[in-house]
C-alpha angles and dihedrals in degrees: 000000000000131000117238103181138310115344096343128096142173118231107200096213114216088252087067097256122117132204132209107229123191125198113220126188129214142117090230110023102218129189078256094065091042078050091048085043098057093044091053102042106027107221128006133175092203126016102199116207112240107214124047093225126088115017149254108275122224085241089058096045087055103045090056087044088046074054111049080259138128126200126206153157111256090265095057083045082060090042086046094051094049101072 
């Protein structure tokens, strides 16, 4: 994994391909903070949320998706990274 700036990476999968990944914080991830995300740090393939607590909100599900994005806890990012 590099990092690229700030709070984004690329993770280089075992297959060759490599995916952009964002860290987002909030307690609630809302469509807003995909929205932020994607201002600050310009594409992504996966925004991680930062904090265990809270969740991952349907809005927000649906604004990475709206984006080619997915959005996930860091367990999800694990899950992501494994395929």
């Amino acid at each position: 994994m590099t990092r690229i700036y700030d709070e984004v990476f690329d993770a280089r999968l075992l297959n060759g391909t490599t995916r952009r990944i964002a860290l987002v914080d909030g307690y609630h991830v809302s469509a807003e903070d995909i929205r932020n995300a994607r201002d600050r740090f310009g594409k992504f393939d996966i925004a991680v949320k930062k904090t265990s607590y809270g969740s991952i909100t349907d809005a927000a599900e649906e604004a990475a998706a709206s984006m080619g994005a997915n959005v996930v806890t860091f367990k999800g990012l694990l899950q992501n990274l494994a395929r």
